[in-house]
ROSE-630325 format. One line per field, with one value per atom (N, C-alpha, C, O): x, y, z; residue in three letters. Coordinates in Angstrom, 3 decimals. Layout:
N
x: (X	...)
y: (Y	...)
z: (Z	...)
resn: (Ala	...)
//
This chain:
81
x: (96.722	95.830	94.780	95.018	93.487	92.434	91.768	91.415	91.731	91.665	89.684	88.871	89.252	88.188	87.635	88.421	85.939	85.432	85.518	85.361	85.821	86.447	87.508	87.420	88.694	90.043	89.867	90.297	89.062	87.977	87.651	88.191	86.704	86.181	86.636	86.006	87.929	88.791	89.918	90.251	90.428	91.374	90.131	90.627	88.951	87.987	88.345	88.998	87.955	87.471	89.069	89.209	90.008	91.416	91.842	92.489	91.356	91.886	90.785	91.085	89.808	88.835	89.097	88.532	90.075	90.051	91.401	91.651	91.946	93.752	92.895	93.781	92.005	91.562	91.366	92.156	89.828	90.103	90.686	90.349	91.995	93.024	93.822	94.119	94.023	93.952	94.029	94.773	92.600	91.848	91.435	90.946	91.745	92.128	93.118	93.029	94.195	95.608	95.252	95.407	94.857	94.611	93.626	93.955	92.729	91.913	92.784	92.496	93.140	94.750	95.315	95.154	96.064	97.138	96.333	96.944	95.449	94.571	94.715	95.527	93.707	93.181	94.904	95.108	95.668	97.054	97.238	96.766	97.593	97.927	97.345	96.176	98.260	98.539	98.759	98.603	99.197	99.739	98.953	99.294	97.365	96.366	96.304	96.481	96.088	95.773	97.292	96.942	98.261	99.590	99.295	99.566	98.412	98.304	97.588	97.884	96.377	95.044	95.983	95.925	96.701	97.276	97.752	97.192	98.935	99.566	98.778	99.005	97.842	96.815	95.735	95.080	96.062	94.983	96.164	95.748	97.787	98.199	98.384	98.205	98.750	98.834	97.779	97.858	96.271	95.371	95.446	95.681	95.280	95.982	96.632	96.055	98.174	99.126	98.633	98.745	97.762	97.126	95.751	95.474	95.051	94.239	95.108	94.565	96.072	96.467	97.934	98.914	97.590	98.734	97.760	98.008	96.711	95.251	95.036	95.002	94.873	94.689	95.548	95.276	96.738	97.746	97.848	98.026	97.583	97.993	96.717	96.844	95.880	94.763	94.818	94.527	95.181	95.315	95.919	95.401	97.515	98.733	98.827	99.484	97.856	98.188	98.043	98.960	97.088	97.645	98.854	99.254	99.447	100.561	101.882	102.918	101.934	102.265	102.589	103.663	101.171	101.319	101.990	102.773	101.296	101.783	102.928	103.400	103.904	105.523	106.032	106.789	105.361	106.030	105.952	106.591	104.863	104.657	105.807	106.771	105.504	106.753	108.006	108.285	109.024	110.055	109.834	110.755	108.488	108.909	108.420	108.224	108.184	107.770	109.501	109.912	110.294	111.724	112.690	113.731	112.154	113.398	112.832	113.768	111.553	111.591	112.067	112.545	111.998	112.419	112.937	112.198	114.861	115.608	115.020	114.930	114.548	114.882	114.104	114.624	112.861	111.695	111.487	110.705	112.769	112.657	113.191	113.004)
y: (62.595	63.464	64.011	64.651	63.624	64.110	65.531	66.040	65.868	67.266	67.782	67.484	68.484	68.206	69.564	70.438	69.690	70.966	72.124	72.946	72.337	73.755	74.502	75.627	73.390	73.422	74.090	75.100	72.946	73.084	74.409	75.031	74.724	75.992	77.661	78.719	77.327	78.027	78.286	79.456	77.379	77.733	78.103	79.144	77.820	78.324	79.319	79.659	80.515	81.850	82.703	83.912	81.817	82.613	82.817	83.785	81.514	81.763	82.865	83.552	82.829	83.757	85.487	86.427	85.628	86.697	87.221	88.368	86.294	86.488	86.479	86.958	86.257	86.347	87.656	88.253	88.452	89.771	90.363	91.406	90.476	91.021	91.498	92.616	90.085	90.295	90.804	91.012	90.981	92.052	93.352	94.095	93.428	94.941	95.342	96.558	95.047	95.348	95.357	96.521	94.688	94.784	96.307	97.012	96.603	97.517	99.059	100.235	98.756	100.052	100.239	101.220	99.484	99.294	99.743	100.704	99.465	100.328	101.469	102.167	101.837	103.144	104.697	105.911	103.266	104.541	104.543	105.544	103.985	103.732	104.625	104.548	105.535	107.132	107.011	108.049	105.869	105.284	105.646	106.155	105.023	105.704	107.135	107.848	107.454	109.012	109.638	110.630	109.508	109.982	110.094	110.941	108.358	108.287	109.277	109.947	109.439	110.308	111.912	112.502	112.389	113.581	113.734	114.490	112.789	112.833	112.891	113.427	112.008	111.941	113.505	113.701	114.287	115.225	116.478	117.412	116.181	117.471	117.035	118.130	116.025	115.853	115.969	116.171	115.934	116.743	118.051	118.571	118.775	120.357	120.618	121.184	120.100	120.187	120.422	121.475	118.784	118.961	119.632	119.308	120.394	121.288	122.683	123.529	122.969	124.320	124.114	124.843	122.972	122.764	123.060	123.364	122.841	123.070	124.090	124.354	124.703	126.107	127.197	128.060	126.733	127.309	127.686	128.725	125.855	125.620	126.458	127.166	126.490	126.859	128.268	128.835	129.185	130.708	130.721	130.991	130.284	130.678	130.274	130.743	129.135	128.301	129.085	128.958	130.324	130.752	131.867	132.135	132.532	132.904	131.998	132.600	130.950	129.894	129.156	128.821	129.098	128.545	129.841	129.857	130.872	132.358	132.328	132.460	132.013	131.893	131.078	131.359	129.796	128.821	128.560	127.708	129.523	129.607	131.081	131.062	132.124	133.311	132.392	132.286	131.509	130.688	130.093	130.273	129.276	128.133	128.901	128.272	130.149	131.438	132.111	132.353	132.290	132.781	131.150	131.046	130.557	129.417	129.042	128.817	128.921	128.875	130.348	130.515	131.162	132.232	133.375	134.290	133.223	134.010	135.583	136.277	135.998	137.191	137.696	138.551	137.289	138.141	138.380	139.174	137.119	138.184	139.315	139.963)
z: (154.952	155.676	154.694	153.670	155.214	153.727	154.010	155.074	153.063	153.279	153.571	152.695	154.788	155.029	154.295	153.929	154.074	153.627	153.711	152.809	154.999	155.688	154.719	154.225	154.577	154.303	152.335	151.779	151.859	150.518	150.010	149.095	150.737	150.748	151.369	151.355	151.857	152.516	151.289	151.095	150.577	149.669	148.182	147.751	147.318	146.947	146.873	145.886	148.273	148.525	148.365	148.183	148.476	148.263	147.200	146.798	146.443	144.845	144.019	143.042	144.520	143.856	144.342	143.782	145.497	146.304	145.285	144.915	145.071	144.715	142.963	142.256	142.284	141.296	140.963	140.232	141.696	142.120	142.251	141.691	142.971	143.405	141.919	141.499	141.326	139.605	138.435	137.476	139.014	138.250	138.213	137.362	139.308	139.943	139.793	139.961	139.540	138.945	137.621	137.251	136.707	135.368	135.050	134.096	135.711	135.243	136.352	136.573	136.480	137.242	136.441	135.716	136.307	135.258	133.824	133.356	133.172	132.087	132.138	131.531	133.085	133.308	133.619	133.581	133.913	134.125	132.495	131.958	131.988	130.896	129.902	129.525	129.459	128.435	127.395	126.752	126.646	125.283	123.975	122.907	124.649	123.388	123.393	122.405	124.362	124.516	123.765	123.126	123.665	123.301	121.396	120.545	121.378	119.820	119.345	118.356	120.204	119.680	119.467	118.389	120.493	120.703	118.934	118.140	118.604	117.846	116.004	114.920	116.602	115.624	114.918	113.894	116.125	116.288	115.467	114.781	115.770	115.299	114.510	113.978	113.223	111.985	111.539	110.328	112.085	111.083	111.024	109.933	112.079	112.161	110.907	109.979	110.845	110.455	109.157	108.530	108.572	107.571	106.895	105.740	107.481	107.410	107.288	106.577	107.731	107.708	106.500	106.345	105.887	104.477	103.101	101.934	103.763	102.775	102.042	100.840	103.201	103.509	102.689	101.855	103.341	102.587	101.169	100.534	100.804	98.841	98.489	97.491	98.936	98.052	98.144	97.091	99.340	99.292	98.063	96.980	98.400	97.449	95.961	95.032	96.050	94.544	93.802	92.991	93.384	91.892	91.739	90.606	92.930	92.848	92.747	92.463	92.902	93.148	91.436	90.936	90.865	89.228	88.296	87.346	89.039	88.030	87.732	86.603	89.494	89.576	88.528	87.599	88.917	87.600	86.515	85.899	86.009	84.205	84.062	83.297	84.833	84.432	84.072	82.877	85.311	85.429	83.952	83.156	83.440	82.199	81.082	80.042	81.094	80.093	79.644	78.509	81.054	80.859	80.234	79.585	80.558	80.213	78.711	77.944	78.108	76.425	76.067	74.945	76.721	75.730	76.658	77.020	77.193	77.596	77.708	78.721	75.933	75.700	76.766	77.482	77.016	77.367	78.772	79.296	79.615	80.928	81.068	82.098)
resn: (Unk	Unk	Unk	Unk	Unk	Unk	Unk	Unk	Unk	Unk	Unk	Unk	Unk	Unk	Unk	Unk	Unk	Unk	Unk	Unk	Unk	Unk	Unk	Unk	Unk	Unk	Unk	Unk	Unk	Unk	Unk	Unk	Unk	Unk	Unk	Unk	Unk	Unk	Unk	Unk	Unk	Unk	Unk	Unk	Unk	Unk	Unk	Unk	Unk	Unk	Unk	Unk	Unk	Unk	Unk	Unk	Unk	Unk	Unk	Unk	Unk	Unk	Unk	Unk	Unk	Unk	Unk	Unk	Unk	Unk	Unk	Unk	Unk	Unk	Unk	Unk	Unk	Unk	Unk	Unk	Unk	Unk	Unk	Unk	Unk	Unk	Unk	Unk	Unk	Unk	Unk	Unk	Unk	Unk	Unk	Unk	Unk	Unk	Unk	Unk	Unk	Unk	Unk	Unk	Unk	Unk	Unk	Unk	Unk	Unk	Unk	Unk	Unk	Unk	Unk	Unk	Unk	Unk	Unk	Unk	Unk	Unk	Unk	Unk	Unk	Unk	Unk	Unk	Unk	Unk	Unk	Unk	Unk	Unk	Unk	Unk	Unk	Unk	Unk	Unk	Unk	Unk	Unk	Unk	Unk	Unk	Unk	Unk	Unk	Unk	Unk	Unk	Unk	Unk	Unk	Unk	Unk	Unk	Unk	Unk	Unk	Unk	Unk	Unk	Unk	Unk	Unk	Unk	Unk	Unk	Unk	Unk	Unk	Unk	Unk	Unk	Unk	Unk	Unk	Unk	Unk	Unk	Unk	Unk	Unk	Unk	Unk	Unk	Unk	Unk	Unk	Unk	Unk	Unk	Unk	Unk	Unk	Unk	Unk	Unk	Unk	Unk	Unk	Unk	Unk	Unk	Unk	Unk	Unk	Unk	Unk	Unk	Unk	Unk	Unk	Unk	Unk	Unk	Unk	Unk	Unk	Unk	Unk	Unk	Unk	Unk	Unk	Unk	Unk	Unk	Unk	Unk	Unk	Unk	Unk	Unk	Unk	Unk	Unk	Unk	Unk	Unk	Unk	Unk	Unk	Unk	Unk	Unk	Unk	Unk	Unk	Unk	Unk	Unk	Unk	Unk	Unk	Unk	Unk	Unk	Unk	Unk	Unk	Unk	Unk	Unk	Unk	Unk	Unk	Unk	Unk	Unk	Unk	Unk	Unk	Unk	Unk	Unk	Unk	Unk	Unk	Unk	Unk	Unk	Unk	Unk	Unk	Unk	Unk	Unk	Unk	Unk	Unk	Unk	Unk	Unk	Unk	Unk	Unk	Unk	Unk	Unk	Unk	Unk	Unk	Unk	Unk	Unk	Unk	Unk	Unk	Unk	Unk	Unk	Unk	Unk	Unk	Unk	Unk	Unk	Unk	Unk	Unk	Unk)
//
């Protein structure tokens, strides 16, 4: 049975419809998709994290070195703490 133009151009417009169909699931399925946004999140509080470690060392650092020269000031020489 040979298959006439109708029949042709009838399966054509289905595979291109079911193509679409497709691709519309693909760009759904994207757009739900939270994964990057989760990275960026995660991304965003380890700079935080690291901006306010910054912050920190640099307030504290010379109380910080003071501490540990007194500490290696008492350990060469007992007497003087």
């Amino acid at each position: 049975m040979p298959l006439n133009f109708g029949v042709i151009v009838s399966l054509a417009m289905f595979n291109k419809q079911i193509k679409r169909d497709s691709d519309m699931k693909t760009l759904t399925r994207f757009l739900k998709d939270e994964s990057g946004a989760t990275m960026v999140e995660y991304g965003l509080l380890v700079a935080l994290i690291s901006v306010v470690a910054i912050v920190i060392i640099f307030t504290l650092g010379n109380q910080i070195a003071n501490g540990f020269q007194e500490v290696s000031e008492c350990l060469a020489d007992p007497g003087t703490c």
